[in-house]
N, C-alpha and C positions, 0 to 999 in steps of 0.2 A: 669173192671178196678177198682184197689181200689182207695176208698178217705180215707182222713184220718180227723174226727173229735175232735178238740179240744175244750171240755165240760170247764165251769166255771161257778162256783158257784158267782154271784154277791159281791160286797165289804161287809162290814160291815155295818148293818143297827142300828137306833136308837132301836130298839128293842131287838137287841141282850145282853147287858146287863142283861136282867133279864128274858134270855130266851125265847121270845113270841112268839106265833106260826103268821107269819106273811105270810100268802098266799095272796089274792088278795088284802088285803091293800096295800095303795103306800105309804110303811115306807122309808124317806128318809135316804139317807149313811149319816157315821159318819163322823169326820176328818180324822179317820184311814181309814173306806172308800172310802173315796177318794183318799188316796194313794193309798191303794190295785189296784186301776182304774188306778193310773197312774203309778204305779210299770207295771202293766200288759200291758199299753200302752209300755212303754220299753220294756219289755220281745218280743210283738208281732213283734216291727221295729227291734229286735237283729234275729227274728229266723224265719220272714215273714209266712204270712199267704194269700191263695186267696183272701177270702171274711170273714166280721163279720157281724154274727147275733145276735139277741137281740130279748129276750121275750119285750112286749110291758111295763111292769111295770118300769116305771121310776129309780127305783134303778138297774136295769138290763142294762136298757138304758143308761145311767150315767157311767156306771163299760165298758161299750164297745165302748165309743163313743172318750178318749184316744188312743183305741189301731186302732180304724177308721182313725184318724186322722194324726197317724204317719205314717200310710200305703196310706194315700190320696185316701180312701174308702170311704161308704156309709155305713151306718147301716141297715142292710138288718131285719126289725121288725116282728117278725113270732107270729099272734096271739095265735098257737098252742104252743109256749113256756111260756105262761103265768104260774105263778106258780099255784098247786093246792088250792079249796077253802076249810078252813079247817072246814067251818061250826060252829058247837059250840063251835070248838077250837081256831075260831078266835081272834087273838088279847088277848090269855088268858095264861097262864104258865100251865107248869103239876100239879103245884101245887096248883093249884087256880079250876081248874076240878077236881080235886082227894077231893079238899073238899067237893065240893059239889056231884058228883057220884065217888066213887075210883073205881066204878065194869067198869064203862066206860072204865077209863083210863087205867086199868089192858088186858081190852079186846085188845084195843088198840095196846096194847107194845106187846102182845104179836101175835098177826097176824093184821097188819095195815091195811088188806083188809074186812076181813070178820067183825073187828072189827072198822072200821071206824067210826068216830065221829060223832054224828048223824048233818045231813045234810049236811055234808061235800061231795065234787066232788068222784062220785065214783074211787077206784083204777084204773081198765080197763079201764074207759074212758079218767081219764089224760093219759097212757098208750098210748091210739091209740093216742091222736093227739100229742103228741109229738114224737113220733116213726115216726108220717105220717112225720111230718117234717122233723126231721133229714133223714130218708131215703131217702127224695125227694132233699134234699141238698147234701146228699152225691151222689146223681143219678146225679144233674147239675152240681158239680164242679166234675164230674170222676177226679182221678188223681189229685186232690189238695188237699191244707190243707186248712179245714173251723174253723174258730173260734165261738165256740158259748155261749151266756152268757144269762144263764139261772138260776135257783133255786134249793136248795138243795133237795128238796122233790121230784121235778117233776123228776129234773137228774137222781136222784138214780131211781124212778119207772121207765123210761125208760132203764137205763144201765139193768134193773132185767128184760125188755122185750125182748131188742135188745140179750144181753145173754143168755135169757131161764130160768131163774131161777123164782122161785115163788112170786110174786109180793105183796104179801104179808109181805115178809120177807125184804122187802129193807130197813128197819133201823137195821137187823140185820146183814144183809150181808154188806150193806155199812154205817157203822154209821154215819157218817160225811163226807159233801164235804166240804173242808176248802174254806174259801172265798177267792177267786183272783188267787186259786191254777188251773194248769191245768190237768183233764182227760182226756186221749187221747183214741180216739177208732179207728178201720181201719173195716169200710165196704167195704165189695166185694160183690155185688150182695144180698144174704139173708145172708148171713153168717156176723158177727162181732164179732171183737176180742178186748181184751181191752188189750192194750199197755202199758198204766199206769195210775197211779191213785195218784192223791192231789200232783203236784208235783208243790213247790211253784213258783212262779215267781219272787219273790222277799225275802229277808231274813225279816221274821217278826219282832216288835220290842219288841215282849213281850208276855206274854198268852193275848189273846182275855177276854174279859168281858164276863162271864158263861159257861167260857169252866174249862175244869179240868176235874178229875175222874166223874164225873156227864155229867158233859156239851157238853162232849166226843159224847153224846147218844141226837145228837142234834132234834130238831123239823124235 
């Protein structure tokens, strides 16, 4: 039986402004943030969902706990959706590593796997436990739709698992999960499809802070 997963990238964090790589810090949402959270609470009571999950990091939790409460659910907290740890890249900009190693951050951009930041979560292993989870979600809710609010990094490494594509490559296959947008996938057994991708919930009010021709090629 299929389920159908719907992926979401958390609201806006304070860190987004000036681009930071923000994995297992707990950056709190912005004011825009917290719309996005409640745009998405709207979106979810207009088009109903069975269940919402949520990686454990507060800004995750926060962006899903809106769209819980229109639905008169529970936040279902999956420590395997935690975002990736980015290791040396925590808490820093592209530009701020390229001053200090640019061969790092070159490797990087250009295969995220082989070239990961040193100490940083390896690719494969976010991989398995987020896959473990959504597969195991889409096993218990056969035949529903799950809401799930997760991190841009972790998503895209998973969507590049669940698909088959090289996991390496997921900032260049999926540049950007927009914040509060939804991805949608439909598992059937080992097989998944992707149905869509960054579709808003809400009409933005404006460019995001460090987005643009740059910003586009987000953390």
């Amino acid at each position: 039986m299929t389920s159908r997963l719907l992926l979401v990238r958390h609201g806006e964090t304070e860190w987004h402004a000036e681009n930071r790589y923000a994995g297992v810090t707990d950056v709190a949402l912005t004011p825009r943030g917290v719309s996005q959270a409640a745009g998405l609470g709207s979106w979810a009571a207009r088009n109903g969902v069975d269940a919402v999950v949520s990686s454990p990091l507060t800004r995750a939790r926060r962006t899903a706990a809106p769209a819980a409460a229109a639905l008169g659910l529970a936040v279902d907290v999956r420590e395997g959706l935690r975002e990736v740890d980015f290791g040396w890249g925590e808490g820093r900009t592209a530009e701020e590593m390229a001053e200090e190693d640019p061969e790092a951050v070159r490797r990087f951009h250009q295969d995220a796997d082989s070239g990961a930041f040193p100490g940083s979560e390896p690719v494969a292993r976010a991989a398995a436990r987020a896959t473990g989870d959504l597969r195991e979600l889409a096993h218990r809710h056969q035949g529903g739709r799950v809401l799930v609010v997760a991190h841009n990094t972790l998503l895209r490494i998973a969507l590049c698992e669940l698909l088959g594509l090289p996991l390496g490559h997921y900032r260049l296959v999926f540049p950007r999960l927009d914040n509060g947008a939804v991805t949608e996938i439909e598992i059937r057994g080992e097989r998944t499809a992707l149905r869509s991708l960054n579709v808003p919930t809400a009409a933005p009010p404006g460019p995001a802070p460090g987005t643009g021709p740059a910003g586009d090629w987000s953390p």
